[in-house]
C-alpha positions as CSV (number, residue, x, y, z in Angstrom):
1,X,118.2,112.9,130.8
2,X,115.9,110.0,130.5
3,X,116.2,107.6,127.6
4,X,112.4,108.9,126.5
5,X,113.8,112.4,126.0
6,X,116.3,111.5,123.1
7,X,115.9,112.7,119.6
8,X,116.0,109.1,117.9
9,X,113.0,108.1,120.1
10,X,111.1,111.1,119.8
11,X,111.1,110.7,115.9
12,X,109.8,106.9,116.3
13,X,107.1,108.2,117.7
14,X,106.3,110.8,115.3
15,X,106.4,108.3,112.4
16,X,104.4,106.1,115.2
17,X,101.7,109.1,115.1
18,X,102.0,109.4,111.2
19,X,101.5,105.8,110.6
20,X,98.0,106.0,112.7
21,X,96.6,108.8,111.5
22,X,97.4,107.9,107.6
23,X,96.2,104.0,108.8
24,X,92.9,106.2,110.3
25,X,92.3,108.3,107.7
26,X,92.4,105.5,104.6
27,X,89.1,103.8,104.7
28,X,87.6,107.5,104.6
29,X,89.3,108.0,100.5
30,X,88.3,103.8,99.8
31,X,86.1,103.3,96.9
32,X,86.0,100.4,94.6
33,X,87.3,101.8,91.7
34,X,90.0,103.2,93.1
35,X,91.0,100.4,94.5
36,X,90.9,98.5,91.4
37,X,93.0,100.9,90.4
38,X,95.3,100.9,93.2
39,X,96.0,96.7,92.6
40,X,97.0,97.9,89.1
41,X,99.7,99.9,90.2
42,X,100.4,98.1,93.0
43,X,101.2,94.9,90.3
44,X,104.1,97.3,88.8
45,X,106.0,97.0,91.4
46,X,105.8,92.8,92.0
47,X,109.0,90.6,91.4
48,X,107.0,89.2,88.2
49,X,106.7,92.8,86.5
50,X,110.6,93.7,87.3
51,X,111.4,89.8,85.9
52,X,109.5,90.7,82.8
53,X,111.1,94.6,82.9
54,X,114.5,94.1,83.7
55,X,115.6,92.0,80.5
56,X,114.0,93.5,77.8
57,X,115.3,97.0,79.0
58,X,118.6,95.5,79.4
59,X,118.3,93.8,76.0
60,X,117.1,97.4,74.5
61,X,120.2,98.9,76.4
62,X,122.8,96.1,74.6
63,X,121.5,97.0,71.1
64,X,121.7,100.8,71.6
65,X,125.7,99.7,73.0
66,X,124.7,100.8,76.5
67,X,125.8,97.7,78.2
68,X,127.5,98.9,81.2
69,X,124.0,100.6,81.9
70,X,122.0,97.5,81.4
71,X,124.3,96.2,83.7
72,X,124.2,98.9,86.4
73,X,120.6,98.7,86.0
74,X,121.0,95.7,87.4
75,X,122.7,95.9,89.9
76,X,120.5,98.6,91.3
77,X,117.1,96.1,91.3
78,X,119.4,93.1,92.4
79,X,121.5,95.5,95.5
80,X,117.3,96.8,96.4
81,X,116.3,93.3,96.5
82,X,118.5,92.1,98.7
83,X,118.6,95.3,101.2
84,X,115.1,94.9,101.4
85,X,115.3,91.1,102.7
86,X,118.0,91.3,105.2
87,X,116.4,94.8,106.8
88,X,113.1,93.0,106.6
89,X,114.5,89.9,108.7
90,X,116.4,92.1,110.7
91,X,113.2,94.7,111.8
92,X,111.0,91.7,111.5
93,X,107.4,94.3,111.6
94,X,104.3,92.8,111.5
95,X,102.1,94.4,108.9
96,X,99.1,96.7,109.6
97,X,95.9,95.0,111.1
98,X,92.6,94.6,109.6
99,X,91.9,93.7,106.3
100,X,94.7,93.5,103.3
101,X,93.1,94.8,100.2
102,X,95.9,92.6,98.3
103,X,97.8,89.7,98.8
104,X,101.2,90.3,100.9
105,X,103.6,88.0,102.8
106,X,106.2,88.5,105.1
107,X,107.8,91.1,107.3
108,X,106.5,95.0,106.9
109,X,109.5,97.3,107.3
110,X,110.5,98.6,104.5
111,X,108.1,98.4,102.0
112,X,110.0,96.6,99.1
113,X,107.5,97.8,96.9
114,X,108.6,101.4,97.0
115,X,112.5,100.4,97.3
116,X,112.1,98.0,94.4
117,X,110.2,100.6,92.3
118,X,112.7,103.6,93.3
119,X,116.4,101.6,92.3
120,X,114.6,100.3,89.1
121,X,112.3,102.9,87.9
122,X,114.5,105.6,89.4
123,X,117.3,104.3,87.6
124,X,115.4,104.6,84.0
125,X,114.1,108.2,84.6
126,X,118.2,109.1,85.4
127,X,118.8,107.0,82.1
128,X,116.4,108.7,80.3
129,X,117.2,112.3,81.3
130,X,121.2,111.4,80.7
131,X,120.1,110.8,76.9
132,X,119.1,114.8,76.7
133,X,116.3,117.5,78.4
134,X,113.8,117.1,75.7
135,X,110.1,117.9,77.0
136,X,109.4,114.0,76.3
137,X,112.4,112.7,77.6
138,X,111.4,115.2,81.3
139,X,107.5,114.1,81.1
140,X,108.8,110.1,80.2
141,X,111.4,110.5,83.4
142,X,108.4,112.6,85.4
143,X,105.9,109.6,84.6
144,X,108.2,107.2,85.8
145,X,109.0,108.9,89.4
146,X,105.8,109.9,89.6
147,X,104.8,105.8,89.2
148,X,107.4,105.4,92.1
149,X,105.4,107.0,94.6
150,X,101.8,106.2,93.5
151,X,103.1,102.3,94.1
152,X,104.0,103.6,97.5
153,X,101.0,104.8,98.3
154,X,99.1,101.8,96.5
155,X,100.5,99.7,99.1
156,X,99.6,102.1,101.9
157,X,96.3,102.3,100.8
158,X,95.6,98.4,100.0
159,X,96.6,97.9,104.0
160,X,99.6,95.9,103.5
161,X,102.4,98.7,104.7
162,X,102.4,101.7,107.2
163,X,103.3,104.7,105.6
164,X,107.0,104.9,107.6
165,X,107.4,101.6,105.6
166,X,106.7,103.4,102.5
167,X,109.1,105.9,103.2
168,X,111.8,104.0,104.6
169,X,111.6,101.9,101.2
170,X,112.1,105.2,99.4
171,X,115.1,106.1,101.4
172,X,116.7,102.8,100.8
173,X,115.7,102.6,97.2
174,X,117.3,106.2,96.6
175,X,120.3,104.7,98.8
176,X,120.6,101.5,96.0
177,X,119.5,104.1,92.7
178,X,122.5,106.9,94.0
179,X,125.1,104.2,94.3
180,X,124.5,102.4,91.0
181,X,124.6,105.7,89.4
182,X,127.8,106.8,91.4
183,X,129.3,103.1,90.4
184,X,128.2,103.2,86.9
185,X,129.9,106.6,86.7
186,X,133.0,105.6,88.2
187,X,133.3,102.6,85.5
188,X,132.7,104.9,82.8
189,X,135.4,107.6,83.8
190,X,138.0,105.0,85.0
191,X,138.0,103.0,81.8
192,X,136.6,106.5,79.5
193,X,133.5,104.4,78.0
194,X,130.8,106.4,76.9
């Protein structure tokens, strides 16, 4: 069996085929409103708005005596922050050709946009829906995953990721969101803190 025929490289080239059409298709949904609309949401998910984000949340989360969540909230923007620079440097993708609709440096792959945005938004809408299954608290937590993905695709459709980035980020993000939940759990059972 030839290398070619394995499994691993046939999925490469299906996100490979993915990437282009999605890459192909975009200029055909580009409009300038949308776009200005796209560099809003794509400015949620920048270090500055998480900076701002992350400590009044926290400091909301002290008052309300929900420290070890402010702090596993944390750790699940810091552990996404730091997956997404070492698997940057270690895939070390270029980012899509032709014209960036928004400023962007560095390597492509994963987008840390959408793995940012999926550990720290991710982690509020689990927050939120812990608190109790009110309509508001579903729609709040709904808003807030449904905010992860349009920043995915904002960064798609500005031209600064491929979608397989996009996704990737997700994956990782959930990855980061699943084991800060997991650890925050483990804390609260091993020492009984509610």
């Amino acid at each position: 069996m030839a290398i070619t025929d394995l499994g691993f490289y046939r999925l490469l080239n299906g996100f490979w085929r993915l990437d282009q059409a999605i890459y192909h298709w975009i200029p055909s949904i580009q409009t300038p409103w949308l776009t200005n609309i796209m560099l809003v949401i794509t400015y949620m998910g920048f270090v500055l708005t998480y900076l701002v984000l992350s400590p009044l949340v926290s400091i909301y989360l002290v008052k309300k005596k929900k420290i070890l969540e402010a702090v596993f909230l944390n750790i699940s923007l810091i552990s996404a922050w730091v997956l997404d620079d070492l698997l940057k440097l270690w895939f070390e993708r270029s980012r899509p050709t032709g014209l960036a609709l928004t400023a962007a440096g560095g390597y492509s792959f994963p987008s840390g946009h959408a793995m940012v945005s999926m550990a720290f938004y991710g982690f509020l809408a689990l927050l939120l829906l812990s608190q109790g299954r009110s309509k508001y608290t579903r729609c709040l937590a709904a808003g807030l995953y449904l905010l992860v993905f349009i920043i995915g695709f904002s960064r798609i459709y500005l031209n600064v990721h491929y979608t397989s980035d996009v996704l990737a980020g997700f994956l990782f993000g959930f990855i980061c969101l699943i084991s800060s939940i997991k650890g925050l759990q483990f804390v609260k059972k091993k020492y009984e803190v509610n």
